[in-house]
C-alpha positions in Angstrom: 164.2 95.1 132.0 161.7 92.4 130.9 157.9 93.5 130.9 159.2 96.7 132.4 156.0 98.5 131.5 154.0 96.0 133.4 155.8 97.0 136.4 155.2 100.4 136.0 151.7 100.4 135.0 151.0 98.6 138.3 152.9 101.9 140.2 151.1 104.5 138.3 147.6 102.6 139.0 148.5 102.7 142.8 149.8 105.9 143.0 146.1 107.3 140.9 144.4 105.3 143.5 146.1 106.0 146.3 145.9 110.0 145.6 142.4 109.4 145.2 142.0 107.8 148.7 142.5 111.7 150.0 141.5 113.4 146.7 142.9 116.7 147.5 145.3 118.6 145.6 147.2 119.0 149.1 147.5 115.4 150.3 150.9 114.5 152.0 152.7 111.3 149.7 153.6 108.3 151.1 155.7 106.9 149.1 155.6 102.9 150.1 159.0 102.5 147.8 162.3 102.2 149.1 164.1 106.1 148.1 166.8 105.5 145.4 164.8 102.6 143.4 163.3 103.3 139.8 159.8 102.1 141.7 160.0 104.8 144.1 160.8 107.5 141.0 157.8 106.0 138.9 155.7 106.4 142.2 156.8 110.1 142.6 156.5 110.7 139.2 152.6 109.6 138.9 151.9 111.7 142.3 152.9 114.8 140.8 150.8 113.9 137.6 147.8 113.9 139.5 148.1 116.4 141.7 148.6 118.6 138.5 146.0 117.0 136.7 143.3 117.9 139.4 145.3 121.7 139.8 144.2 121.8 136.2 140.7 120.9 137.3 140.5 123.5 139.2 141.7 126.7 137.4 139.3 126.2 134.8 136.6 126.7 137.2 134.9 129.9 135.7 134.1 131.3 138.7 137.8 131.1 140.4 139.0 133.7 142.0 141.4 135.8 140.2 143.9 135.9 142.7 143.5 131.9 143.4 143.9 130.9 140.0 147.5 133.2 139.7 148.7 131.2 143.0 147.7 127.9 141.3 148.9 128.9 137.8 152.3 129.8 139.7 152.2 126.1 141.4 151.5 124.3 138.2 154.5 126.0 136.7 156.6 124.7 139.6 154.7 121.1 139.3 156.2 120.9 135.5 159.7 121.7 136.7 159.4 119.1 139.1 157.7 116.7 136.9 160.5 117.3 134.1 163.5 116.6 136.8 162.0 113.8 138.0 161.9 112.7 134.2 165.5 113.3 134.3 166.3 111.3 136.8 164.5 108.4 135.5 166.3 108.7 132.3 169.7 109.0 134.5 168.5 105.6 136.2 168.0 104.2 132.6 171.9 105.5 131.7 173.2 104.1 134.2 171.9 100.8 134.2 172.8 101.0 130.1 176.4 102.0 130.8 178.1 98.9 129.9 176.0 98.0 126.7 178.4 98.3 123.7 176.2 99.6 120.6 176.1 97.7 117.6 177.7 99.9 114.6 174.6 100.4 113.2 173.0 101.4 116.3 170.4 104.3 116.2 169.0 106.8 118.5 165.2 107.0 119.2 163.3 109.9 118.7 162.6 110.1 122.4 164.3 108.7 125.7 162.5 106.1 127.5 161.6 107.8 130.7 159.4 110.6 128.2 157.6 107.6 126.9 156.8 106.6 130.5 156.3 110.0 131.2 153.4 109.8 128.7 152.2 106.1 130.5 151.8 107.7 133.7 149.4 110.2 132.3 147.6 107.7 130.8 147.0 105.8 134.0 145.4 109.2 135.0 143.0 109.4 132.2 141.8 105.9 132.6 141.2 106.5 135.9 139.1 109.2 136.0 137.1 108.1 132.1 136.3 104.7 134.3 134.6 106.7 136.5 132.6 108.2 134.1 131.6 105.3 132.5 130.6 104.5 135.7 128.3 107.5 136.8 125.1 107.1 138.2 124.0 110.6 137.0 125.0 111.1 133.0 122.7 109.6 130.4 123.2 106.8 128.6 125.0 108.6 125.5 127.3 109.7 127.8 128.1 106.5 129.5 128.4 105.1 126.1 130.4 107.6 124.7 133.2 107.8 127.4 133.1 103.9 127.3 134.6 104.3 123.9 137.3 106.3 125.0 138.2 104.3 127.9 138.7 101.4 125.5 141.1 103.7 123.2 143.1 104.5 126.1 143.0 100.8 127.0 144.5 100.2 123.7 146.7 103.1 123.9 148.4 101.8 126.7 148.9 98.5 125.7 150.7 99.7 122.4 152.7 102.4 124.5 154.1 99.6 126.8 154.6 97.1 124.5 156.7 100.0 122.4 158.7 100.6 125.9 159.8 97.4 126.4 160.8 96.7 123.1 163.1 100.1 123.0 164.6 99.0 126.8 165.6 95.7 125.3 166.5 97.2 121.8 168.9 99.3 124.3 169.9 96.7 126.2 171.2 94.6 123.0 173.0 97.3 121.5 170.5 97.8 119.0 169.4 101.6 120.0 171.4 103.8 122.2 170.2 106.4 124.8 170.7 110.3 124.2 169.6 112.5 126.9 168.6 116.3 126.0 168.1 118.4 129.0 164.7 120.1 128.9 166.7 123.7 129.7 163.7 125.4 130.7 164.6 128.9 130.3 161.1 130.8 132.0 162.2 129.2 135.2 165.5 130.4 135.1 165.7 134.0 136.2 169.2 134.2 134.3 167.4 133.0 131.0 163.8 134.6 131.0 164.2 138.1 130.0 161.5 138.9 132.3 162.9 138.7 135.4 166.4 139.2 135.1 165.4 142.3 133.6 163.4 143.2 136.3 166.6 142.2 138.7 169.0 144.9 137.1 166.1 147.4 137.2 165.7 146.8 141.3 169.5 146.6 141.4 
């Protein structure tokens, strides 16, 4: 688990770039990882970030269609399913690998699992990303370059704390110093036995 974060952060920047190569909220995956590995999971995981950051691009285009933005609103819904079991499954990876560390008595939980955490890396790899490119652009004024250069270096330094903070809490685990606790998410408005809504709507049909 040593300099996990490093690891990752070198996925998420290929996956950004490698969505990027296509740019299209449609583009087809290929995963280069070998299925079943915590790279191929971290790979997927950024993928699905991307796709949803640029969905929510586009539905805050003024001028979308009404009828396009309730398909996309539907698919975004369905994206943040999928990005929350994927989550789950990275934390199930983390368990795993965990399962013969003893905890120390005084052992405590942290306030979130580690695949959240890297849940919130991957969108950062996003966001620096696409503020390089605005630091970069040919056709903004100079405040604006300036201004986004700023950011860029908070979300360098962001994600250099947020990795450094993983690593530690994967080896904190890994010594018995922390133990993992894993809360399923339980969506209940994608659940037609939980949202009111639609299982309503089922007994009236029935």
């Amino acid at each position: 688990m040593k300099d996990f974060s490093a690891n990752a952060n070198a996925i998420f920047d290929r996956a950004t770039e490698d969505y990027h190569l296509v740019n299209h909220v449609d583009a087809v995956m290929k995963n280069p990882f070998q299925p079943g590995t915590i790279d191929f999971l971290l790979y997927e995981k950024n993928w699905i970030d991307v796709v949803q950051w640029h969905l929510e691009d586009i539905i805050r285009d003024p001028e979308i269609d009404p009828i396009k933005a309730l398909e996309i609103k539907r698919r975004i819904d369905r994206s943040n399913q999928e990005r929350t079991d994927l989550v789950e499954k990275i934390d199930d990876y983390f368990l795993d690998f965990f399962k013969d560390v003893k905890p120390l008595p005084n052992a405590f939980i942290n306030t979130e699992s580690p695949a959240w955490a890297i849940d919130r890396l991957s969108i950062l790899a996003i966001k620096i990303y696409h503020m390089r490119d605005e630091v970069n652009r040919t056709d903004a004024d100079e405040q604006h370059v300036i201004n986004c250069r700023k950011k860029l270096n908070v979300l360098m330094e962001q994600r250099e704390d947020l990795s450094h903070a993983i690593d530690t809490l994967l080896q904190e685990i890994g010594e018995g110093k922390k133990y993992m606790k894993v809360y399923r998410q339980m969506k209940m408005y994608n659940d037609p036995s939980l949202n009111p809504v639609l299982y309503n709507k089922q007994q009236n049909n029935g």
